[in-house]
C-alpha positions in Angstrom: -27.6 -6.3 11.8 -26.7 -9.8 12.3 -23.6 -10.9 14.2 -21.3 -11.3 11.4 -22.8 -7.9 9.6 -21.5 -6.2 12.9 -18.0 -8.0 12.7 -17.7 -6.7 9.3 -18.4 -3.3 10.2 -16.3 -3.2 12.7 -13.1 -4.8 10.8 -14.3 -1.4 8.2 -13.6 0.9 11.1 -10.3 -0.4 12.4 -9.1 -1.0 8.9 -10.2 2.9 8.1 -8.4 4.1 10.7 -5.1 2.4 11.3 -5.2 3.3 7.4 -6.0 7.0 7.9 -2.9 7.2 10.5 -0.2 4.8 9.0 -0.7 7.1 5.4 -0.8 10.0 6.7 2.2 9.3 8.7 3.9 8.7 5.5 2.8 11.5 4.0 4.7 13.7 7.0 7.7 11.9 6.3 8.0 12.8 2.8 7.2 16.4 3.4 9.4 16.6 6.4 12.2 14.6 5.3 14.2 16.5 2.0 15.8 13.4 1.8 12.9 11.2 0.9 11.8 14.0 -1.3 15.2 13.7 -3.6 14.7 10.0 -4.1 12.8 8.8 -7.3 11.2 5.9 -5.6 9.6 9.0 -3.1 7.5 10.0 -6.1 5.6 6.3 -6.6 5.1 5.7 -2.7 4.0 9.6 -2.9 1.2 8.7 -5.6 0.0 5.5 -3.8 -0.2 7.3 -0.3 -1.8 9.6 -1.9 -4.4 6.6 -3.8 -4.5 4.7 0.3 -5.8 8.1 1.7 -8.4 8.8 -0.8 -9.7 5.2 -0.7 -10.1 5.5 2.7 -12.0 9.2 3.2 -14.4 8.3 -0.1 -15.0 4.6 -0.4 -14.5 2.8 2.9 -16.9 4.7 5.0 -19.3 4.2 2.1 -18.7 0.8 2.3 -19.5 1.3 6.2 -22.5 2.8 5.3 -23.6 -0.2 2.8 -22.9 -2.8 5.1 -25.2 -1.0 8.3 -28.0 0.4 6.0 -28.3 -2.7 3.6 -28.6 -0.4 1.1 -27.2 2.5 -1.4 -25.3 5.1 1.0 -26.2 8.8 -0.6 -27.6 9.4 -3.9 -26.8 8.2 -7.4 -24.5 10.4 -8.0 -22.5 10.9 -5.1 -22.3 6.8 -5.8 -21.4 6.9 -9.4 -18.1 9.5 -8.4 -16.9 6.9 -5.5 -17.7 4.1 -7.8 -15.5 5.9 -10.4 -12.7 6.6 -7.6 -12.7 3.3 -6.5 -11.9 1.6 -10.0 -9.2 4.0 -10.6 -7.8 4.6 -6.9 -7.8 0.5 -7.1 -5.8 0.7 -10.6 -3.5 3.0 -9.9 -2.4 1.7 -6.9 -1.6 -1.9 -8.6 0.3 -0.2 -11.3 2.2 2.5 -8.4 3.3 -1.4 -7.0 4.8 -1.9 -10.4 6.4 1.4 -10.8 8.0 0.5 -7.5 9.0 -3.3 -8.0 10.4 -1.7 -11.6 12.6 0.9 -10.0 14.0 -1.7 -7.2 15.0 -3.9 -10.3 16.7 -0.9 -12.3 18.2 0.0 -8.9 19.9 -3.9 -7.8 20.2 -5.5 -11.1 21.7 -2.4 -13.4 22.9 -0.2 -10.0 26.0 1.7 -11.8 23.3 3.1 -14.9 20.0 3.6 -12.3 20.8 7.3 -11.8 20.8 7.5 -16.2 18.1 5.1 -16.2 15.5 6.5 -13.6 15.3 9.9 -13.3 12.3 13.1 -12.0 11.5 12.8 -15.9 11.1 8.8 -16.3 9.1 8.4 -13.1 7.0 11.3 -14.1 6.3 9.6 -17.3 5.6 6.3 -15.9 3.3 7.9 -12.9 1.5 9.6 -16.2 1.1 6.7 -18.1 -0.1 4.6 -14.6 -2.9 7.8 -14.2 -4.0 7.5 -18.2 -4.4 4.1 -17.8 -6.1 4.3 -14.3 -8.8 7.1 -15.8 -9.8 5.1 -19.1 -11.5 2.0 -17.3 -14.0 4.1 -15.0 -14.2 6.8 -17.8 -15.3 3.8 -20.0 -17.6 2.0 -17.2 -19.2 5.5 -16.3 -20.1 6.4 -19.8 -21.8 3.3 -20.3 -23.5 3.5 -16.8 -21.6 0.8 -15.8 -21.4 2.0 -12.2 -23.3 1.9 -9.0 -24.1 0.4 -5.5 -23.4 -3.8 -5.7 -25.3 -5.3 -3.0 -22.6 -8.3 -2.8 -20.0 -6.0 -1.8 -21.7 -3.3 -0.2 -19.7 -0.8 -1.8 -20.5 1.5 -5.3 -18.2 0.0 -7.7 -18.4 -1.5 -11.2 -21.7 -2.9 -11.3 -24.2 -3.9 -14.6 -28.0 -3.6 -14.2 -29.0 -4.2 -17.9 -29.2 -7.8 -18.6 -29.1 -6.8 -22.6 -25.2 -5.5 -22.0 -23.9 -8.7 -20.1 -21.8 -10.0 -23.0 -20.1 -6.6 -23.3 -19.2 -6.1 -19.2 -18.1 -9.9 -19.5 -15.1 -9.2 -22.1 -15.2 -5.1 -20.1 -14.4 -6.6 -16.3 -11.9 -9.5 -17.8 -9.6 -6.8 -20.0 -10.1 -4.7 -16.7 -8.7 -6.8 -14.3 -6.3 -8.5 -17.1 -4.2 -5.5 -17.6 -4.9 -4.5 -13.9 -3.9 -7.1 -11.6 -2.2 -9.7 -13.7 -0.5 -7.2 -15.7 0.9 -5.5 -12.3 1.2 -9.1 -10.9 3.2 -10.2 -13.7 5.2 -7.0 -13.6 6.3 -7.7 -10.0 6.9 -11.2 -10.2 9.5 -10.7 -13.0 11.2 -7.5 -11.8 11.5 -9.1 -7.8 12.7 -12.8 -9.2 15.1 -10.9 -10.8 16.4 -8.6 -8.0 16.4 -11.8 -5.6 18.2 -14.1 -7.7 20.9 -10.9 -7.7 21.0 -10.8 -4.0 21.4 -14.5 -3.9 24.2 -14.1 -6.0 25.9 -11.4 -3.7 25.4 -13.2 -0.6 27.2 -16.2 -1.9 29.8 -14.3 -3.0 30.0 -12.9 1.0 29.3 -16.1 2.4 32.5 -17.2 0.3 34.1 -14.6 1.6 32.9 -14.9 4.7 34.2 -18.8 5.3 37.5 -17.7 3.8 38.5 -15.4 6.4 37.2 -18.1 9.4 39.5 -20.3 8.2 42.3 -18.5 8.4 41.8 -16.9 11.7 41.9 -20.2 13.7 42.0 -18.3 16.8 39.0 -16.6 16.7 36.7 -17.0 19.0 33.8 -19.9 18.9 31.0 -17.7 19.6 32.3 -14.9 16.9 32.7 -17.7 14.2 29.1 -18.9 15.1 27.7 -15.1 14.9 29.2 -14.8 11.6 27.3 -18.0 10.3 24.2 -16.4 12.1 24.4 -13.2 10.5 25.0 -15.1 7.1 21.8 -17.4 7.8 20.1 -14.0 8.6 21.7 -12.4 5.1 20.2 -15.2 3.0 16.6 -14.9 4.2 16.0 -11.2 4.3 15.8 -10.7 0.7 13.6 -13.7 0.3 11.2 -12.3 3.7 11.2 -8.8 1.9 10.0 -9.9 -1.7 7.4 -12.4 -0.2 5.9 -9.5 1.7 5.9 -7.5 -1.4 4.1 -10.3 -4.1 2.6 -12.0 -0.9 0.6 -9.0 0.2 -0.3 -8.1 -3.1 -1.9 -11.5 -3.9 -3.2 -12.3 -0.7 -4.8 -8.5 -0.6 -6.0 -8.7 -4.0 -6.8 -11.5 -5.6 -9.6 -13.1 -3.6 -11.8 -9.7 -4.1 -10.3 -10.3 -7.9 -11.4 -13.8 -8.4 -15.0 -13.2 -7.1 -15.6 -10.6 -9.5 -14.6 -13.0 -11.8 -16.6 -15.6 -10.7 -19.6 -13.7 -10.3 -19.9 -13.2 -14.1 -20.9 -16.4 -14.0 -24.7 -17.1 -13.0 -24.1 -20.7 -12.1 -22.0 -19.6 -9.2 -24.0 -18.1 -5.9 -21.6 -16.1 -4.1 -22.9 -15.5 -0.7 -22.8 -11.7 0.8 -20.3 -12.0 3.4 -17.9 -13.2 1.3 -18.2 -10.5 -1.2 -17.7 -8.2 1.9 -14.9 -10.1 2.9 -13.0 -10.1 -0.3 -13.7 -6.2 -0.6 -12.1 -5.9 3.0 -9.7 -7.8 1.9 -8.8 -5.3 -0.7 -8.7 -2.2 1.7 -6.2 -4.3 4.0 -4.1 -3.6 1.3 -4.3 0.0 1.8 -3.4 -0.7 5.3 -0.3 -2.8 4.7 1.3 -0.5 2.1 2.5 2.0 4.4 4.4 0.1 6.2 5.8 -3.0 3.8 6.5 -0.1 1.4 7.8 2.9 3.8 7.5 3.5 7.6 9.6 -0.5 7.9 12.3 1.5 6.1 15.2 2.8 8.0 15.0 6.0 6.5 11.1 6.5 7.2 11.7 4.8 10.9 14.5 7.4 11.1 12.0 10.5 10.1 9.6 9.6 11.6 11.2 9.3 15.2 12.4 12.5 14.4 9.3 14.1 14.2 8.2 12.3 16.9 10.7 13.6 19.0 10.5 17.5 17.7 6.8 17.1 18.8 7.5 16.0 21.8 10.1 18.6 22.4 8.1 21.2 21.8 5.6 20.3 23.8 7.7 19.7 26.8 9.2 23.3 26.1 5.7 24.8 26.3 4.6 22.8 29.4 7.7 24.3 31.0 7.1 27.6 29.8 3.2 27.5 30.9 5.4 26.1 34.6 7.6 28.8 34.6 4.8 31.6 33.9 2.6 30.1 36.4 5.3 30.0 38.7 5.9 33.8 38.2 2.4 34.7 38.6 2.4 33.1 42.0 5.5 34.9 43.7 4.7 37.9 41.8 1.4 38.6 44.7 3.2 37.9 47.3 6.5 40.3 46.2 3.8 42.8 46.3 
């Protein structure tokens, strides 16, 4: 392994990892919390926790494994199931974004009809159409044997062998990543556009407001009247921060790993290998940042998870006592005797 090959592998672990903690801490906040559990938007980041964990106990540490060996981790078979996982883990978790950015939408720009408008029953119905659509593309790619271990990305993913079906993976991988990524990237462009232009609306109507009432209190203090127009600054610029993070990520995430599949349709284009490692780390990032731009930044998930913090440590201060207190008795009870 060569310096960079070692760099790689190493980005792999720390990306597997923080991954492996920061879903799983999700995941105990929605099963501890009955609040989280009550909220529609619970059942989307539920489904795409549950997508981040599986990518990252079946394809990552096969990726690992491509990048040390050089070469196909496991058998055929064990790589045509994580090939098949990763193109519809990878799929469902674009379309889980959209479900979200959709819900957000419903929730700011229609707020006094959300509770009509997104139920249990509409969520489940959109998280079963995001799953049918998921399964068809690696159903499709496996039963045409479209699947296996791609040396570029050192991962088992959607990969053609047979020169003779080139034309037909060409027009597969473009309708695959065209109602994949740009269909979800679409999807969240429109439905977060829409929710920002809302809150810009809103927060000129507080900043009117706002200057309204400083006027007429003439007396008030110079650095209260300059908090105000700090906390107004601050108003103005979180929506924008928060729905950056949300298309930034996404984009940033996905669409180099995107574009190079793309590209490498082409056989003018030489890709070289450690970019096509890159990009695919790159992509798992993504599994990385979701956790927190989508949950455990929340107040409510900060809140829950704090708690259990807390109630962990709690409990384990009560049994160190305990262990104290019996060892404690133990000792006098020899000498009482």
């Amino acid at each position: 392994m060569n310096i960079w090959e070692v760099i790689l592998a190493f980005v792999v672990v720390v990306l597997m990892l923080v991954a492996l903690l920061a879903n799983m801490l999700v995941l105990m906040c929605f099963l501890y919390s009955a609040d989280i559990r009550k909220q529609v938007p619970g059942l989307f980041i539920l489904n795409l926790t549950f997508c981040n964990l599986l990518m990252t106990v079946s394809n990552m540490p096969l990726t690992l494994a491509g990048i040390i060996y050089k070469s196909q981790p496991g058998g055929d078979q064990i790589c045509h199931i994580v090939g098949f996982l990763e193109t519809f883990l990878t799929t469902n978790s674009m379309l889980s974004m959209a479900a979200l950015s959709i819900d957000r939408w419903i929730a700011v720009v229609f707020p006094l009809s959300y509770h009509s408008k997104m139920r249990y029953r509409d969520a489940a119905l959109i998280l079963s159409y995001t799953w049918l659509h998921s399964v068809s593309f690696p159903i499709v790619a496996a039963s045409l044997s479209w699947v296996g271990f791609h040396h570029l990305y050192a991962s088992c993913t959607l990969y053609n062998k047979r020169p003779e079906d080139r034309t037909q993976f060409v027009i597969f991988t473009g309708v695959f990543h065209t109602l994949s990524f740009l269909l979800s990237l679409i999807v969240l462009c429109f439905t977060y556009l829409k929710v920002l232009k809302v809150a810009r609306f809103h927060c000129k109507r507080i900043d009117v407001i706002t200057m309204q009432t400083l006027v007429l209190l003439v007396d008030i203090h110079p650095s209260v009247r300059e908090r105000c127009l700090e906390e107004q600054k601050r108003r103005r610029q979180r929506a924008t921060k928060k729905i950056s993070t949300f298309i930034g990520t996404f984009i940033l995430c996905f669409a180099p790993y995107v574009i190079t599949r793309l590209v490498e349709l082409s056989s003018v284009v030489h890709i070289n290998s450690h970019w096509g490692i890159i990009s695919k780390c790159l992509a798992y990032s993504k599994v990385v940042s979701d956790p927190f731009v989508y949950s455990l930044l929340r107040h409510q998930y900060k809140k829950t998870w704090k708690d259990i913090i807390n109630k962990i440590l709690k409990r384990s201060s009560i049994n160190s006592s305990a262990l104290t207190n019996e060892s404690h008795n133990r000792n006098i009870l020899p000498l009482s005797e």
